[in-house]
Rosetta silent file (secondary structure, phi, psi, omega in degrees, C-alpha in Angstrom):
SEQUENCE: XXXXXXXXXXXXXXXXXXXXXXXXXXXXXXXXXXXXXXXXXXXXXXXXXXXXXXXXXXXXXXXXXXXXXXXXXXXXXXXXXXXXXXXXXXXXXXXXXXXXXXXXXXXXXXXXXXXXXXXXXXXXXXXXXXXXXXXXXXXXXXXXXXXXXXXXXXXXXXXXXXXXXXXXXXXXXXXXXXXXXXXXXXXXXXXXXXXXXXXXXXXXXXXXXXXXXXXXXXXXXXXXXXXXXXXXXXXXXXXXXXXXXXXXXXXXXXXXXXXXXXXXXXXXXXXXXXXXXXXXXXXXXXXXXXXXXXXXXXXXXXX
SCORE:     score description
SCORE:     0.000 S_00000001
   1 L     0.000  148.708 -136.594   -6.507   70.922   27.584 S_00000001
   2 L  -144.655  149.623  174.041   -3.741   68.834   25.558 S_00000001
   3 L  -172.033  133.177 -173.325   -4.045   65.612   24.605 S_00000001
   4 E  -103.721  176.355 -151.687   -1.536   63.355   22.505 S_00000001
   5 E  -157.920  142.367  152.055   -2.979   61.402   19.545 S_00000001
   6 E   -36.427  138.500  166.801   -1.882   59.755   15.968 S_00000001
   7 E  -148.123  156.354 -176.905   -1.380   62.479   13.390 S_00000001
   8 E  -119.848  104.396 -119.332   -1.002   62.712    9.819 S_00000001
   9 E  -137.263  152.415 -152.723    1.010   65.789    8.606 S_00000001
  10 E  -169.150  150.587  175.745    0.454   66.687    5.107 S_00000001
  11 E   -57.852  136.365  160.169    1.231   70.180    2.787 S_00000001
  12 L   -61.202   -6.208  156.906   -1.089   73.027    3.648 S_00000001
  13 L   -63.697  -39.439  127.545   -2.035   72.713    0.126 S_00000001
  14 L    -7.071  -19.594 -150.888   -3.055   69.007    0.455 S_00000001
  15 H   -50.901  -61.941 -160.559   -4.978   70.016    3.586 S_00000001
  16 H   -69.693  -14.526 -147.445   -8.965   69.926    2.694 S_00000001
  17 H   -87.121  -45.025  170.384   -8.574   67.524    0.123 S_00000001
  18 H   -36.369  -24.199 -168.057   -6.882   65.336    2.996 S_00000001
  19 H   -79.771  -62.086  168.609   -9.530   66.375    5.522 S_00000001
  20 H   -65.278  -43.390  158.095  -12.104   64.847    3.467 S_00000001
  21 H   -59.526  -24.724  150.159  -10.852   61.630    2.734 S_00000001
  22 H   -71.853  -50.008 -167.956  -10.170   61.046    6.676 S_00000001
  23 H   -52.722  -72.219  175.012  -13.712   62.266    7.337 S_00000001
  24 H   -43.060  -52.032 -123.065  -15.321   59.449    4.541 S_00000001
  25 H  -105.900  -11.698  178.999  -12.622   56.825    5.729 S_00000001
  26 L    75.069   23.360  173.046  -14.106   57.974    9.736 S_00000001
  27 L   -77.024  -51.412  176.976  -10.623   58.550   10.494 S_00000001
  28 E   -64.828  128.099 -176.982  -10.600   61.951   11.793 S_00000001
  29 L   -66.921   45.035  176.367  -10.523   62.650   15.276 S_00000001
  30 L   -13.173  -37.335 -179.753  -12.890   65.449   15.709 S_00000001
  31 L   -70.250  -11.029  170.929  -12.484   65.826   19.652 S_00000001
  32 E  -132.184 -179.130 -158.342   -9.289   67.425   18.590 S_00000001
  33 L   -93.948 -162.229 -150.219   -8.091   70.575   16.649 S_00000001
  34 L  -104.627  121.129  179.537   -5.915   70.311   13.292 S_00000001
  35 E   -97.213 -178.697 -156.398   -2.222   71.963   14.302 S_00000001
  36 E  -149.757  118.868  169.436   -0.463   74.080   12.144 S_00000001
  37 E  -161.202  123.934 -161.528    3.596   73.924   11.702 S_00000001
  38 L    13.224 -119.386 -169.651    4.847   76.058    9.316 S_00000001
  39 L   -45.392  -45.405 -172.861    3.995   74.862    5.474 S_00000001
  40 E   -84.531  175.164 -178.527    2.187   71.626    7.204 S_00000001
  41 E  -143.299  142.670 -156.821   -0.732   70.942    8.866 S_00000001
  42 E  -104.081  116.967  161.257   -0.940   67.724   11.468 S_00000001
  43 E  -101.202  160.981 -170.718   -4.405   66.186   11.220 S_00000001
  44 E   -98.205  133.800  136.782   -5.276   64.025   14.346 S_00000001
  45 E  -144.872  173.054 -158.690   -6.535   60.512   14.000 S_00000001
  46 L  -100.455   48.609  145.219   -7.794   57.873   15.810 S_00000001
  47 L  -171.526  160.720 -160.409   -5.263   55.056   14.885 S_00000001
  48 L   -42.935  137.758  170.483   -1.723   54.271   14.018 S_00000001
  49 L  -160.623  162.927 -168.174   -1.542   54.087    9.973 S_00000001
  50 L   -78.771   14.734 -175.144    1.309   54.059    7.957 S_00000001
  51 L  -114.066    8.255 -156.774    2.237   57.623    7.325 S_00000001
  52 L   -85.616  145.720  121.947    0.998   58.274   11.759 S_00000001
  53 L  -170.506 -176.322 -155.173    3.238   59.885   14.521 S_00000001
  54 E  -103.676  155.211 -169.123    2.538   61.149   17.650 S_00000001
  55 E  -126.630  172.885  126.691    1.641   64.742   18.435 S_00000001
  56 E   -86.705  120.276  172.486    0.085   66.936   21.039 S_00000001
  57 L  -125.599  147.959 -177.819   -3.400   68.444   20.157 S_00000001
  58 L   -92.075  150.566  175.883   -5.908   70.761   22.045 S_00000001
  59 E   -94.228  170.324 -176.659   -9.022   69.594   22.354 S_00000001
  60 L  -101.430  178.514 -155.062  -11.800   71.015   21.083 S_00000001
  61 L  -121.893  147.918  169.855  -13.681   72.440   23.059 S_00000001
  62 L    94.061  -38.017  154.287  -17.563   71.660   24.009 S_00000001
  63 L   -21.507   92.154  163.066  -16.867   68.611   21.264 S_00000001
  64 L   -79.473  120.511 -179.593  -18.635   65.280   22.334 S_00000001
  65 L   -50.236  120.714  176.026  -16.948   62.170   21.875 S_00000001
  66 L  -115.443 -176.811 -165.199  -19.140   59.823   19.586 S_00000001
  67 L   -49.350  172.832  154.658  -18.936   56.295   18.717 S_00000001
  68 L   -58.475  136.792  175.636  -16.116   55.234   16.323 S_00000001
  69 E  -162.254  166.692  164.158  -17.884   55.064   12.698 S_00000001
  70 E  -124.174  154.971  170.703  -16.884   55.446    8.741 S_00000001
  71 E  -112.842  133.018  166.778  -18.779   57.618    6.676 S_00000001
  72 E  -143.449  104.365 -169.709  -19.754   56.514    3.236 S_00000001
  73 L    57.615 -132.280 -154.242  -21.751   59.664    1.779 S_00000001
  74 L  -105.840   26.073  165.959  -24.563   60.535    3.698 S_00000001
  75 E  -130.496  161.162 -173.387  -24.416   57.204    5.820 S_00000001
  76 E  -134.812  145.754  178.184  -22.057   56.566    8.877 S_00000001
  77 E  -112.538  120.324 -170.501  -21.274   52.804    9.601 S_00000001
  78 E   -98.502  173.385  158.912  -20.634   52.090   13.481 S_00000001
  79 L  -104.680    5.017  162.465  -18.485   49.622   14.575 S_00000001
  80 L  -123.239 -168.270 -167.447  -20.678   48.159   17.348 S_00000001
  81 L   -96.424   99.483 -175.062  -24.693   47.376   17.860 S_00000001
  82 L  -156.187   74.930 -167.253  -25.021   50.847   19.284 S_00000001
  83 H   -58.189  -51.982  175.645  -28.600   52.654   18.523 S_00000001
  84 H   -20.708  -62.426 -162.370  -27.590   55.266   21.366 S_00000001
  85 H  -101.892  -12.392  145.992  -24.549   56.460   20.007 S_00000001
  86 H   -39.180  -60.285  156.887  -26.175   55.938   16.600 S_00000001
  87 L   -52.344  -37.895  158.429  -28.429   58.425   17.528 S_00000001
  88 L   -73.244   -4.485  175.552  -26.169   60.428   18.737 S_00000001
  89 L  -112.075  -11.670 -174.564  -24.123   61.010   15.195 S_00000001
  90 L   -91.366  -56.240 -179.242  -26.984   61.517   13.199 S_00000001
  91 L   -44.322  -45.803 -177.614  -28.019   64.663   15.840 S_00000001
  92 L   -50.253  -37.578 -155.652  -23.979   65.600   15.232 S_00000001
  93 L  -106.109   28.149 -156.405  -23.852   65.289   11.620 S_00000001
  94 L   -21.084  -40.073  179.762  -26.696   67.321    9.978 S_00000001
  95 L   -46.436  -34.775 -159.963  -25.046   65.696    6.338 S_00000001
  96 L   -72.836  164.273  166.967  -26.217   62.014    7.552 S_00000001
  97 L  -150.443   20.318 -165.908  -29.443   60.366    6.951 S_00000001
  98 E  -163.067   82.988  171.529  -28.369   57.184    8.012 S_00000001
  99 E   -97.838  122.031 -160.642  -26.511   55.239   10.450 S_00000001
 100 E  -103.875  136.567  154.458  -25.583   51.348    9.796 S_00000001
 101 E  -136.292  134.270  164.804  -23.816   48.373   11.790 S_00000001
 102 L   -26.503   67.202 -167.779  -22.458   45.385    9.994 S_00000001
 103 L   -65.097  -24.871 -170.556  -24.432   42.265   10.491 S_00000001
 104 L  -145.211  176.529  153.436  -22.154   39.916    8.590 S_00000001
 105 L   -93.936  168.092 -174.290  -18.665   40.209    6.698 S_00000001
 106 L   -70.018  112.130 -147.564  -18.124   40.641    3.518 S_00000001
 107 E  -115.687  150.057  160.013  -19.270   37.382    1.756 S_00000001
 108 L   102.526  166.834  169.521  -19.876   35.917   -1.514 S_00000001
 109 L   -94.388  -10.354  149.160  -18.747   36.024   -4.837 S_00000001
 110 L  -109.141   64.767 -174.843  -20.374   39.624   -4.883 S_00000001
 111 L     6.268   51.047  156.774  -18.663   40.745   -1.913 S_00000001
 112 E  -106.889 -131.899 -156.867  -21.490   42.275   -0.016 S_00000001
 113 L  -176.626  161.261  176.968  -22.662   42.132    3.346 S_00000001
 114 L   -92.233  165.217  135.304  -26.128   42.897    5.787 S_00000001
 115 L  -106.356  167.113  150.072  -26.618   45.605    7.757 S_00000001
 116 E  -132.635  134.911 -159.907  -29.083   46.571   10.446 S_00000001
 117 E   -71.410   98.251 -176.145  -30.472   50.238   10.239 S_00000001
 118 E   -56.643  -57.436 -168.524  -29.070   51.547   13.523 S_00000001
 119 E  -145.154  152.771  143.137  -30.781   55.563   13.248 S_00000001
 120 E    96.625 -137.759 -157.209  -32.367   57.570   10.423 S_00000001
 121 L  -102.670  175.578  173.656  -33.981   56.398    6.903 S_00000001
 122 L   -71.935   44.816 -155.741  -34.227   52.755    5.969 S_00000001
 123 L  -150.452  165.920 -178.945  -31.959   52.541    2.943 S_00000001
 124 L  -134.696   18.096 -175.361  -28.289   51.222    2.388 S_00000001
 125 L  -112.489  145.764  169.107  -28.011   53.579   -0.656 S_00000001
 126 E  -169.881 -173.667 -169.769  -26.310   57.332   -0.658 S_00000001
 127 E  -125.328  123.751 -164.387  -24.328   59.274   -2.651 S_00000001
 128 L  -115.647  119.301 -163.523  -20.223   59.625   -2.521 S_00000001
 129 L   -99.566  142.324  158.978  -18.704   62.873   -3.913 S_00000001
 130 E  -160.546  115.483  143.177  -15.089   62.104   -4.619 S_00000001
 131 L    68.822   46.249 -177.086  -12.682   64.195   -5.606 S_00000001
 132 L    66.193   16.763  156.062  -15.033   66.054   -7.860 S_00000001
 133 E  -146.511  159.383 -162.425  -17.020   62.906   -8.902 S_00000001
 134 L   -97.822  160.180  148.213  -20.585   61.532   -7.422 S_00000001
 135 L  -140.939  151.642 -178.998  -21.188   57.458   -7.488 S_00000001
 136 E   -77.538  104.265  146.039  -24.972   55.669   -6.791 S_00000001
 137 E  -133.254  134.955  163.656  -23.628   53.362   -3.733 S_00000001
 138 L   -97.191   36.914  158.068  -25.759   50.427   -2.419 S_00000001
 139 L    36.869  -53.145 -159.929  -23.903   49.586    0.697 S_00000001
 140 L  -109.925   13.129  169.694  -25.532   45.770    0.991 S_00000001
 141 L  -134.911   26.670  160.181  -25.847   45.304   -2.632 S_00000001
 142 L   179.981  119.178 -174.377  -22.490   46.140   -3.910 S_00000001
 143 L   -33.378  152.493  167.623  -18.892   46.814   -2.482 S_00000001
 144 L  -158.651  155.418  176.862  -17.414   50.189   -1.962 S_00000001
 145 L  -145.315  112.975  155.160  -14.377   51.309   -0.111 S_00000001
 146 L   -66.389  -26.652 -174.800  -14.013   54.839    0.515 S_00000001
 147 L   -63.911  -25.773 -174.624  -10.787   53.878    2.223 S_00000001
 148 L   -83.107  -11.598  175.940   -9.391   53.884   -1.281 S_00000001
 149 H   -22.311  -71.708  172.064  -10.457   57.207   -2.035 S_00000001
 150 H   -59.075  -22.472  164.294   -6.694   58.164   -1.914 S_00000001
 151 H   -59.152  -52.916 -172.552   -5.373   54.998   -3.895 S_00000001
 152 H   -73.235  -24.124  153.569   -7.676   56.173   -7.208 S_00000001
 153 H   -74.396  -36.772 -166.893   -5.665   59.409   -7.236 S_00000001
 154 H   -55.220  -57.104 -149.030   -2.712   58.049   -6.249 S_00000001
 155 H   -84.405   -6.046  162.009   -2.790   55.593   -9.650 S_00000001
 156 H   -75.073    3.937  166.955   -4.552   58.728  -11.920 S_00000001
 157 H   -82.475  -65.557  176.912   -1.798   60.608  -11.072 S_00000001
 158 L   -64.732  -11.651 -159.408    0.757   58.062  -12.573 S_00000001
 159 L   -53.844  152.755  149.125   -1.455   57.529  -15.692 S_00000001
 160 L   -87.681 -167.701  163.102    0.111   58.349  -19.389 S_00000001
 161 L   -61.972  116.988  166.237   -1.889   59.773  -22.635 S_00000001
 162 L    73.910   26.382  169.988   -4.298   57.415  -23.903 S_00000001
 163 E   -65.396  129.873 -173.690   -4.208   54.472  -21.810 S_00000001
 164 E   -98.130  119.491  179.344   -5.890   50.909  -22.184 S_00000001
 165 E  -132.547  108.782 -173.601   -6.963   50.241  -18.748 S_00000001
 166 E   -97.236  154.877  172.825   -8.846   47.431  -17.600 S_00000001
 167 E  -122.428   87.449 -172.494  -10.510   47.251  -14.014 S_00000001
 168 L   -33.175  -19.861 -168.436  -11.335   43.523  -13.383 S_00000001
 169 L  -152.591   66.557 -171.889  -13.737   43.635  -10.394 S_00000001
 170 L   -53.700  -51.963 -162.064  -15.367   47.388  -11.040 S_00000001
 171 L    66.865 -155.756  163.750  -17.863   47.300   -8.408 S_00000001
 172 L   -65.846  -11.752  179.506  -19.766   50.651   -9.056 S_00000001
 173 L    98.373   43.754  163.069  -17.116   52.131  -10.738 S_00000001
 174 L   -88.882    5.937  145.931  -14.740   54.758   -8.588 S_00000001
 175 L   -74.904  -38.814 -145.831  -11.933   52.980  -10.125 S_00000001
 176 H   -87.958  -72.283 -171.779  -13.054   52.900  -13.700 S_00000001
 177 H   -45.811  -43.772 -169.222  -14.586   56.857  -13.692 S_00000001
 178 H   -52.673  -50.976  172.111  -11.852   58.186  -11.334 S_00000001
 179 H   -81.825  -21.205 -175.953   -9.862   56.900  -14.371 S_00000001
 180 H   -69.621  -38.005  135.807  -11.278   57.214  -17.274 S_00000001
 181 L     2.476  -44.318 -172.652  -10.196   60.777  -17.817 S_00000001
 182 L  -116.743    0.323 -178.726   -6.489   59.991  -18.331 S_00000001
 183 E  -118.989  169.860 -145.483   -7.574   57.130  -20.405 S_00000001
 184 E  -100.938  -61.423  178.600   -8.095   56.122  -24.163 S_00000001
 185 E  -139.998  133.787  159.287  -10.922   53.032  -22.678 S_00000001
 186 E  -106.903  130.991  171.337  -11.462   52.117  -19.585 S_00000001
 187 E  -105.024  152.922 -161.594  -13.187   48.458  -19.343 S_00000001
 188 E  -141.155  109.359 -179.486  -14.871   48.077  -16.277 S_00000001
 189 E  -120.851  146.119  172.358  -16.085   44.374  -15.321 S_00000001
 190 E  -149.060  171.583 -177.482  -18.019   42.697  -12.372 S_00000001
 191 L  -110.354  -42.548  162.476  -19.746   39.782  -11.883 S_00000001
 192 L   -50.791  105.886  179.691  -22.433   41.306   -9.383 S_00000001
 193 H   -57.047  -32.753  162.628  -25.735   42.526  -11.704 S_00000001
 194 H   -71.540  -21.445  167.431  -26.105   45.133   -8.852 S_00000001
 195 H   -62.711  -54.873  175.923  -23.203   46.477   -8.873 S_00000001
 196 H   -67.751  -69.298 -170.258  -23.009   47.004  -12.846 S_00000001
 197 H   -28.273  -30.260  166.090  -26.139   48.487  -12.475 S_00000001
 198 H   -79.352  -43.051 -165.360  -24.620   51.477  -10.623 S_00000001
 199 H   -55.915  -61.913 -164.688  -21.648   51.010  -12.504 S_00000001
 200 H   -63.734  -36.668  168.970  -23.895   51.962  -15.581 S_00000001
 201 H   -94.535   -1.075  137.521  -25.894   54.834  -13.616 S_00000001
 202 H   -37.822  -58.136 -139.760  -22.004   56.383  -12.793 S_00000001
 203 H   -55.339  -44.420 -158.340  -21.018   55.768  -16.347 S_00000001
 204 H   -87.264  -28.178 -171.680  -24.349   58.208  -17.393 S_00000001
 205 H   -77.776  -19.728  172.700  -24.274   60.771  -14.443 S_00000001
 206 H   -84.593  -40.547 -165.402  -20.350   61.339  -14.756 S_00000001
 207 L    70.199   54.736  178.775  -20.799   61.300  -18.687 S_00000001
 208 L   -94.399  119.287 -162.014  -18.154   59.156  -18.766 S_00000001
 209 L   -81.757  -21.821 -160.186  -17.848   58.141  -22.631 S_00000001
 210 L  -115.177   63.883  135.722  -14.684   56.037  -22.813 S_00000001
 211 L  -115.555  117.647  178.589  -16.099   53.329  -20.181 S_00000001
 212 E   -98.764  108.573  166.917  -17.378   49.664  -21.189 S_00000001
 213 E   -95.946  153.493  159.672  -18.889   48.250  -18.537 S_00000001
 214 E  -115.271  165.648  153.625  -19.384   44.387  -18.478 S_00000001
 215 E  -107.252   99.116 -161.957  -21.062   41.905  -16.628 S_00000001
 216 L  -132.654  161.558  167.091  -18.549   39.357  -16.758 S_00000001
 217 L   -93.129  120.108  176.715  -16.773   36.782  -15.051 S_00000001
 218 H   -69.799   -3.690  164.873  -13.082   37.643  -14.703 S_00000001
 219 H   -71.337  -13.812 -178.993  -11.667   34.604  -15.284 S_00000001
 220 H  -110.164   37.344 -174.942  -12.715   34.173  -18.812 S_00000001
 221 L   -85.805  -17.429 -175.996  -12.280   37.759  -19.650 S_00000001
 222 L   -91.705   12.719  139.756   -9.321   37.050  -22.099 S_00000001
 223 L   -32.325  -45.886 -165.701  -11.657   35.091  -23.845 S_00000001
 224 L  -114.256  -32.569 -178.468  -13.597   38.167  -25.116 S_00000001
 225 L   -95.157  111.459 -164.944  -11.284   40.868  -24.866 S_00000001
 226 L   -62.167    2.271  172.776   -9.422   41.807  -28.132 S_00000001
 227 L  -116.820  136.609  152.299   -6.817   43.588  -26.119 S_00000001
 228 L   -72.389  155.387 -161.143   -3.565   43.993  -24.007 S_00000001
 229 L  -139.715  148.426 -168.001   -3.933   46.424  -21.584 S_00000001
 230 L   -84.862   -2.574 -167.908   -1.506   49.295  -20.463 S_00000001
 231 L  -142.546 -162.158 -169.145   -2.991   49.234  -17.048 S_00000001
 232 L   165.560  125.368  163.080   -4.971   46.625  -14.270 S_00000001
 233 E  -125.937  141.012 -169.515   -6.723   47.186  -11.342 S_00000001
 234 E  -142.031   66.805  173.322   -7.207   44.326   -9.106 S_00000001
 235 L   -88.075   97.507 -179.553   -9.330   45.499   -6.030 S_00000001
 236 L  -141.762   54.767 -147.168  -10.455   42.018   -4.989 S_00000001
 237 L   -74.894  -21.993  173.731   -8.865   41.848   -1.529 S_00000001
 238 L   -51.811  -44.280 -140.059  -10.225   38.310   -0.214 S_00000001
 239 L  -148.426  -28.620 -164.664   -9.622   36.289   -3.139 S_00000001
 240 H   -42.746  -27.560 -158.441   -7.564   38.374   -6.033 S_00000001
 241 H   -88.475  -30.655  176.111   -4.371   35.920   -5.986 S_00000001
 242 H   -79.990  -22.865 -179.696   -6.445   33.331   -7.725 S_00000001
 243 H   -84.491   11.731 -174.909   -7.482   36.119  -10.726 S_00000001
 244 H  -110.941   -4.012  150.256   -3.819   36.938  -11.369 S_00000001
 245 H   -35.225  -12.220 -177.467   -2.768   34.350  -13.940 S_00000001
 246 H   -92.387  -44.026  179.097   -6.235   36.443  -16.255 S_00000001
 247 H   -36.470  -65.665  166.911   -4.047   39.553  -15.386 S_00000001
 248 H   -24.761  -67.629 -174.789   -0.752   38.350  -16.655 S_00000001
 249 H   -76.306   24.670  147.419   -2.407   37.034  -19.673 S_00000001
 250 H   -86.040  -55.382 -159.166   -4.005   40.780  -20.242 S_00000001
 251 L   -75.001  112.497 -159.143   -1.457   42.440  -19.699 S_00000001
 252 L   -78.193 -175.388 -178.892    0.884   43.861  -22.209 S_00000001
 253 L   -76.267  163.970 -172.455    4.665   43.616  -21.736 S_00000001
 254 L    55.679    4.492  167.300    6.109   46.482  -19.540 S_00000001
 255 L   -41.947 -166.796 -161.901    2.315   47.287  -18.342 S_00000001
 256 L  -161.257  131.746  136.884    1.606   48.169  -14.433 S_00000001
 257 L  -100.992  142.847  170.471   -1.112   45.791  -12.364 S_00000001
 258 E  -123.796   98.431 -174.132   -2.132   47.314   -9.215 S_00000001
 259 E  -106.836  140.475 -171.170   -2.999   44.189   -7.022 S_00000001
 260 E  -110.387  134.592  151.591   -4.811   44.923   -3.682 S_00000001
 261 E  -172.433  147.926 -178.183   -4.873   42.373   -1.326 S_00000001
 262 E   -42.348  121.331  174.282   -5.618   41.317    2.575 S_00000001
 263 E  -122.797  170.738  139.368   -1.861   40.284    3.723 S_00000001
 264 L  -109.280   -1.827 -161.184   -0.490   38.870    7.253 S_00000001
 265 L  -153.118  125.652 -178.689    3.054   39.132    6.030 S_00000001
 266 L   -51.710  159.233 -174.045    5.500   41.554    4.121 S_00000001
 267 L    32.705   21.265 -167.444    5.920   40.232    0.797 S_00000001
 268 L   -60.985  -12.432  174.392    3.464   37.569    1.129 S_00000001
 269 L  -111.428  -48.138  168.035    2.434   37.172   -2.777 S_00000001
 270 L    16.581  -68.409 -175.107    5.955   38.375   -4.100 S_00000001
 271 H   -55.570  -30.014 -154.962    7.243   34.435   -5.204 S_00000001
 272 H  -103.963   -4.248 -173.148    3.936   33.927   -7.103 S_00000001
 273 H   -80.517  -46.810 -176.048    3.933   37.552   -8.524 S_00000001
 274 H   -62.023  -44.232  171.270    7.338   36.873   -9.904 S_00000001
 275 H   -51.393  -41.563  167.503    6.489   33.439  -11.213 S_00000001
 276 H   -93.232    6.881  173.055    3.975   34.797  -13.534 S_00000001
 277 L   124.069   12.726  167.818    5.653   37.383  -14.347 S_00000001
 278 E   -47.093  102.691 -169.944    6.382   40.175  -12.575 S_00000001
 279 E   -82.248  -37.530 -166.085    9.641   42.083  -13.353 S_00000001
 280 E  -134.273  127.714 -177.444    9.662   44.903  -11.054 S_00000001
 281 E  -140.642   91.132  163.307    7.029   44.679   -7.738 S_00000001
 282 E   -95.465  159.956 -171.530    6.673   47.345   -5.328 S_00000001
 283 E  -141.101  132.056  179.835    4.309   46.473   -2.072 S_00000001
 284 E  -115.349  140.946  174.134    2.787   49.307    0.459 S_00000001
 285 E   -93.109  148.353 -176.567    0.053   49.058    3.062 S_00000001
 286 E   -85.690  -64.186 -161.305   -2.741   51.102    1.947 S_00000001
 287 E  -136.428  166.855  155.803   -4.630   50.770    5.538 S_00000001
 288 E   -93.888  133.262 -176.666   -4.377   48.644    8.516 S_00000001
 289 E   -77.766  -66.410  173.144   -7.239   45.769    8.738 S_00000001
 290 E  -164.291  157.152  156.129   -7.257   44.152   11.894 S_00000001
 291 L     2.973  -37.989 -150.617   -4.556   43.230   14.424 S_00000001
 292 L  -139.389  -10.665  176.595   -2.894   40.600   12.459 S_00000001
 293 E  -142.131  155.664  176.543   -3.830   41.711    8.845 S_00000001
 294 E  -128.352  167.742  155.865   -3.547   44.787    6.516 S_00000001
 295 E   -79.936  102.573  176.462   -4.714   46.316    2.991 S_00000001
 296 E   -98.452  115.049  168.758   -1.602   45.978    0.483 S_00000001
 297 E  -111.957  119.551  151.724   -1.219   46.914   -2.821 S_00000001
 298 E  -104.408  158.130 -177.743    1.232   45.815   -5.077 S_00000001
 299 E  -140.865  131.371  179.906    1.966   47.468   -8.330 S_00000001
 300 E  -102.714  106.932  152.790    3.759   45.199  -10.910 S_00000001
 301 E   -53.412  122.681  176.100    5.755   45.857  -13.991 S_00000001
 302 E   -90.394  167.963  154.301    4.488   43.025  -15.836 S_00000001
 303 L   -69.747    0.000    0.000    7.810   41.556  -18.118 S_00000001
């Protein structure tokens, strides 16, 4: 049996590392198999994104459809109130030990959120290997996006030698560590004390040495901080347009911010990016959101 489906076609060299970052982001289509055409390999998933077109894939076979979910470590997130089909991914998954649905949205000035424990242990905590590093995530007591998984390569991949890179809204830190590597210092600030707490049990289980974390507010950070910085990450997607006048003033001339944020409209920050200084601004969708909104990142040449 045949069946046509979103696909994402990628180098066969690219392949596993791709396979696992749709698996965490709950992307991958499982009921069907992976094609193969010539160098590439088509993975199936199950919606439209920007890099999608449509294929024919064999199913797999004996492969039970389960609920829609994301995986974050060793937890799966559903998107409905659905203990059944909860149950039914934990029996699937031998990795999980946990399945979650979403009681609220993401709220607050430390962006978390409730759950209610759908299957499995009682906890909102696991462990997220990425890309050859682990991080301590607490699901309701500090943000994480897995979906970005590919974004923290994407911008260690552009890095130079010795870079001052600050990350304004660190969360646990899979920006800051992810980075820190290609960098001179990374400083890595949040305002949520749970969050730096993980941030701080990363910093020692990665052994990352060149990381500062703070517990800070970011608007007053250039208040404290004796530096311009060659780099900016500004994963704040709710709210980040009010934090980028602290960027600007961080930010040395010819420097790179990489601002993330919730759009409804191409170029929707563009006038105010330029106003404070932007010289050069490309803008991408990372992910699709909902219907009517996406995930965007711009990355700015500051002037």
């Amino acid at each position: 049996m045949t069946a046509e489906q979103w696909g994402v076609r990628v180098p066969v060299k690219s392949g596993e590392g791709t396979r696992q970052a749709l698996l965490r982001e709950g992307a991958l289509d499982c009921t069907l198999k992976v094609l193969r055409d010539g160098g590439d390999l088509i993975f199936p998933v199950n919606a439209e994104r920007e890099d999608t077109g449509r294929f024919t894939f064999e199913e797999q076979p004996g492969r039970e459809e389960l609920p829609r979910h994301e995986l974050v470590g060793g937890i799966a997130i559903l998107q409905e109130n659905d203990p059944a089909g909860a149950a039914r991914i934990l029996s699937a998954r031998p990795s999980l030990h946990t399945v979650l649905f979403p009681t609220s949205e993401v709220t607050g000035e430390f962006r978390t959120r409730t759950y209610a424990v759908l299957a499995g242990n009682d906890t909102t905590r696991t462990e997220v290997v990425e890309h050859g590093h682990c991080f301590a995530v607490d699901l309701a007591g500090a943000y994480f996006s897995a979906r970005l998984s590919t974004e923290r390569q994407r911008i260690a991949e552009k890095m130079g030698r010795n870079e001052l890179v600050l990350d304004m809204f660190a969360g646990v830190g899979p920006f800051a560590i992810t980075l820190a590597p290609h960098a001179a210092l990374v400083v890595a600030a949040d305002l949520n004390p749970r969050a730096v707490a993980l941030l701080m049990e990363n910093i020692r289980n990665s052994r990352a040495t060149n990381v500062l974390p703070l517990l800070f507010d970011a608007r007053r950070l250039d208040a404290i901080l004796p530096w311009k910085f060659d780099r900016i990450i500004m994963n704040l997607p709710l709210a980040g347009t009010e934090f980028l006048p602290e960027a600007f003033r961080l930010i040395r001339p010819g420097g790179t911010i990489h601002f993330y944020s919730l759009v409804s409209c191409e170029k929707e920050h563009l006038d105010r990016i330029r106003e404070l200084g932007g010289a050069e601004v490309t803008e991408r969708v990372v992910r699709s959101y909902s219907a009517e909104k996406w995930h965007a990142v711009y990355d700015i040449a500051a002037r």
